[in-house]
Every structure is written in C-alpha cells, then in structure tokens.
C-alpha positions in Angstrom: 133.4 159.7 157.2 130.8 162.1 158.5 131.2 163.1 162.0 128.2 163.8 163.8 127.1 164.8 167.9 124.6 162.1 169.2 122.8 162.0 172.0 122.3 158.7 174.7 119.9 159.3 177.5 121.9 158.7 180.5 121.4 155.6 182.6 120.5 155.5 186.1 123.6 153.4 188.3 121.6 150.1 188.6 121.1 150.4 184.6 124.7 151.1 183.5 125.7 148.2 185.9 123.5 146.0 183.9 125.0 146.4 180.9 128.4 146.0 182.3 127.3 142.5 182.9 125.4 142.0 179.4 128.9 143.4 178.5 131.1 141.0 180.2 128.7 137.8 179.2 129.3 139.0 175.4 133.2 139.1 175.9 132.9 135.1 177.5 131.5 134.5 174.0 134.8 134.1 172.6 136.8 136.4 170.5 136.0 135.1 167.5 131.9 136.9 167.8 132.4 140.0 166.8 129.5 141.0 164.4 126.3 140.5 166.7 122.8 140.9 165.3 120.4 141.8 168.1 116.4 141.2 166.8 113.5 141.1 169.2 109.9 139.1 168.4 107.6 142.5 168.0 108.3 145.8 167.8 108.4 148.7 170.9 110.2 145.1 173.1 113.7 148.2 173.6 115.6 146.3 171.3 116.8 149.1 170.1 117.7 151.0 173.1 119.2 147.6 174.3 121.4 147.6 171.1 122.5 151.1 171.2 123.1 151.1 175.1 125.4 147.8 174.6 127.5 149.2 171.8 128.6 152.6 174.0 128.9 150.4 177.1 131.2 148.1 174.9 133.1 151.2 173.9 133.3 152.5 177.3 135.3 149.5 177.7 138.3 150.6 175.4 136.5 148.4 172.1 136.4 149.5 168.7 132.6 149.3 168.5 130.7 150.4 165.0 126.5 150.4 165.4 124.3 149.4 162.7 120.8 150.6 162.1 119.9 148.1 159.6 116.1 148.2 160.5 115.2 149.5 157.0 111.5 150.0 157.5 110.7 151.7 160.4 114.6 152.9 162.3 113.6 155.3 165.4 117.6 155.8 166.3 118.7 158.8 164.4 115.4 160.7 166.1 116.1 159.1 169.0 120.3 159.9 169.2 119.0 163.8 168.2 120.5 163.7 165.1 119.5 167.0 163.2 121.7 167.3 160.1 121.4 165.3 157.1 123.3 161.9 157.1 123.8 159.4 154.3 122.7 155.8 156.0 122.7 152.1 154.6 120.1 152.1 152.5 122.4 154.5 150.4 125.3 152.3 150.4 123.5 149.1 149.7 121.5 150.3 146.7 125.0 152.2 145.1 124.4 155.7 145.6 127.5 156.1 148.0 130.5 154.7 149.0 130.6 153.0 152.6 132.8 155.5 153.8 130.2 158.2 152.9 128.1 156.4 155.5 130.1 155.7 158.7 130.0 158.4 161.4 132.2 159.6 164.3 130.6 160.1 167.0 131.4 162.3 170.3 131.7 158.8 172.5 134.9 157.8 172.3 135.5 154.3 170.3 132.4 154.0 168.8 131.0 154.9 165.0 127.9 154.2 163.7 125.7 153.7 160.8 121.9 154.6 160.5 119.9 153.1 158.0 119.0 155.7 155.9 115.6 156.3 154.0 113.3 153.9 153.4 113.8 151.4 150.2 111.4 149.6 148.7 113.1 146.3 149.1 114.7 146.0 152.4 115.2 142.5 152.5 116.3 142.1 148.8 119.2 144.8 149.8 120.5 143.1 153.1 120.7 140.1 150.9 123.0 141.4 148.4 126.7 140.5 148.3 127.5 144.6 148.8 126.3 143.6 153.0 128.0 140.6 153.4 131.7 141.9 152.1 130.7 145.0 154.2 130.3 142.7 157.4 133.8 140.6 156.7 135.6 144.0 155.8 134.9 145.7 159.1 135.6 142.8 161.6 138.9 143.5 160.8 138.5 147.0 161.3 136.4 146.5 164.7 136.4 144.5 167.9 132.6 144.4 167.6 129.8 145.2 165.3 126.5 145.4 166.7 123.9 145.5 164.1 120.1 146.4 165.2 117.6 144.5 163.1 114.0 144.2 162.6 111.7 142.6 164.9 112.3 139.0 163.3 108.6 137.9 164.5 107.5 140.5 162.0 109.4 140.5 159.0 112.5 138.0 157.3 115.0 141.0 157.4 116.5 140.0 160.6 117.1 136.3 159.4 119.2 137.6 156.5 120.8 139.8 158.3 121.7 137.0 160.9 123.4 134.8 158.4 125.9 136.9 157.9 126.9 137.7 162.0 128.7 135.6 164.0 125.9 135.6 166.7 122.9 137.0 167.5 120.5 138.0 170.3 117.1 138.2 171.2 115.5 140.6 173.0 112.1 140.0 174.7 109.8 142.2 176.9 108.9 141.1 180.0 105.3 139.4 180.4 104.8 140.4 176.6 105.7 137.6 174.6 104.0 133.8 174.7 106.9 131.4 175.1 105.8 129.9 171.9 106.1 133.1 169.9 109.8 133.6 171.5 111.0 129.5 170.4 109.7 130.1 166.7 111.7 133.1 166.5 114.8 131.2 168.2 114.3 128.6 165.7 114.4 130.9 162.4 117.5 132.6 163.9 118.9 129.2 164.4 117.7 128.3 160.5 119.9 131.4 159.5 123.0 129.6 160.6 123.5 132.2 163.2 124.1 130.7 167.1 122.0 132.4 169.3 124.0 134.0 171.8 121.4 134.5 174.8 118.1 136.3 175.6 117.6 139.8 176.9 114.6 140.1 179.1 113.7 143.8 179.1 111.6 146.0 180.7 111.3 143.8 184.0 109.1 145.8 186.9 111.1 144.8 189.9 108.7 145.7 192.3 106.0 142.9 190.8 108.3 140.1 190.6 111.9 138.2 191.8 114.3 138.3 189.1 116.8 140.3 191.6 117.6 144.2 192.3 120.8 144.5 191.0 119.6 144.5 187.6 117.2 147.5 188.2 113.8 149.0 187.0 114.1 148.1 183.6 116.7 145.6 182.9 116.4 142.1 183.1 118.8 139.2 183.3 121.0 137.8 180.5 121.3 134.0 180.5 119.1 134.1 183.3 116.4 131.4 184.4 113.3 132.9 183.2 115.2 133.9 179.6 117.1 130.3 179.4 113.6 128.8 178.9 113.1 130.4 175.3 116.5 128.8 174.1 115.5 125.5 175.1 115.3 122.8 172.0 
C-alpha cells in the first residue's frame, strides 16, 4: 500500500453541513449499498469534487471509506488532491502490470484510502469491463463500509454504465441551470439499463442568491432528493 499526503480544500460551515446531510440520506439507503458509482451528464458539473468531498465526510463519520478514480480518460483528482510523487493507479492494476495492493493508498484523513486512475489506456471501457474490476468491487465490500467510485460523465462516454453494473447504487450529479431535463432522464435511464438503482440526484453548484432552493445548503450545494432534483428520476 502506498501512503501518500493529499490535500482537500476546506469547506466553508454551510458546505460541510451539506454533506453531512448527503451523508446521512446515503446511510437511509440501507446497509446493504456500499459500492456507489457517482456519474454526472457532462463534464466540469463537480462530480468529482462532490465524490471526493462525500467519501472524507463519510470517513469523518468513523466509515471505512476507499475512493475510486475510475475516470480513465481525463481524472483531474490526483492534481487536484496535490499529489506530487509517483503513484501506481487503476489503469495499472486492470491491465496486469501490478497487484491491487500496489495501488491502494493511505491517506492523512483518518478512515479513508484511495485509488487514482492511473495513466491513460487506450481502452478504458474494455478494462472496467473485465472480470479483474468486478472481483475487485466484491473483494473490498468486505473490506469497507463504502466505496465511492467517481466515473465518467455517462452523457459522454459508456464507461460510467459499466462501471454502474457492478455498484450497488449510483448517483447523478447535475449542475444547476446546465442540464435540459431531457438530457438528465436519458442518462437516468442508461444507469437504470445497467442494473444499477439510482440512488438520488445531486444538484450542484446552486447560486442561492438567484433562486429558493433554501440557505442551509449554501453557495454551492444543492439539495439531495430535493424537489427540483426528484424531477429527473421521474419514469
């Protein structure tokens, strides 16, 4: 296991407090959703900041909590967590030039490990599809309480779907006043093709000054399972 020093921009009050509630919605889910894939329609919606910020507030809370870069194409996280030594990610692992213990990191937050997705393949989708992802997946949920696995933007590319069929849930995040409703349903629908139940919606990067979706959840986080997001889950 590689152990590495990663760094999380810090969250204003009204932002940590909305993740303690995406946090507490995900725990109502049952215990049995413990891998989560969390996809988004385009890219530059937060889904990854959304993903990472859930995974250390789900550690904060005592969990076992392993993150998952699996967006193979174009990952901004180990950049983004100021990561400046060489690491061994996914990619590595799923085409056989490591061991998955080569490719799991400690990190200084208490709880939680993570994965990043390595160097670019030339088959992404072809290697989340392979049998080497799916025994990963079973193998750590009985390692961890959750594994929350950041994927593609599914609107883009089929990576997310794949991915999807192997997690116990997923979740989609959308930016606020971004995305046409119709866009947001097909992109429901595929996950819901993948066999995976959709868990909720993430509305992200809500001005609260422009509109009324309440300000408890702050600048730039919006409601989970809230009005405005339970329309894109509709059937």
């Amino acid at each position: 296991m590689q152990s590495l020093h990663i760094t999380i921009p810090a969250m204003d009050r009204r932002g940590s407090e909305a993740y303690k509630t995406l946090r507490a919605n995900l725990q109502f889910c049952g215990k049995d959703i413990k891998s989560i894939a969390i996809t988004s329609c385009t890219p530059a919606e937060g889904k990854s900041t959304v993903s990472l910020n859930m995974a250390k507030s789900l550690a904060e809370s005592g969990k076992r909590v392993l993150f998952i870069d699996a967006d193979l194409r174009k990952s901004v996280l180990i950049s983004r967590c100021q990561v400046k030594q060489a690491v061994k990610g996914l990619s590595h692992y799923l085409s056989g030039q490591c061991a998955f213990a080569d490719v799991v990191c400690s990190t200084n937050i208490p709880n939680l490990h993570m994965i990043f997705a390595g160097p670019v393949p030339p088959n992404p989708a072809e290697l989340l599809g392979t049998n080497n992802f799916k025994l990963a997946i079973n193998r750590l949920k009985t390692v961890y309480d959750y594994i929350i696995i950041d994927t593609p933007p599914l609107g883009s590319v089929i990576d997310g779907a794949v991915i999807a069929n192997e997690c116990d849930g997923s979740i989609l995040v959308l930016s606020a006043n971004t995305i046409s409703r119709r866009f947001a349903k097909k992109v429901v629908e595929q996950l819901r093709m993948a066999d995976c139940p959709v868990l909720g919606v993430i509305l992200n990067k809500v001005d609260m000054k422009n509109n009324s979706y309440g300000r408890y959840y702050g600048k730039y986080y919006g409601k989970y399972y809230g009005k405005e997001a339970d329309k894109y889950l509709e059937s």
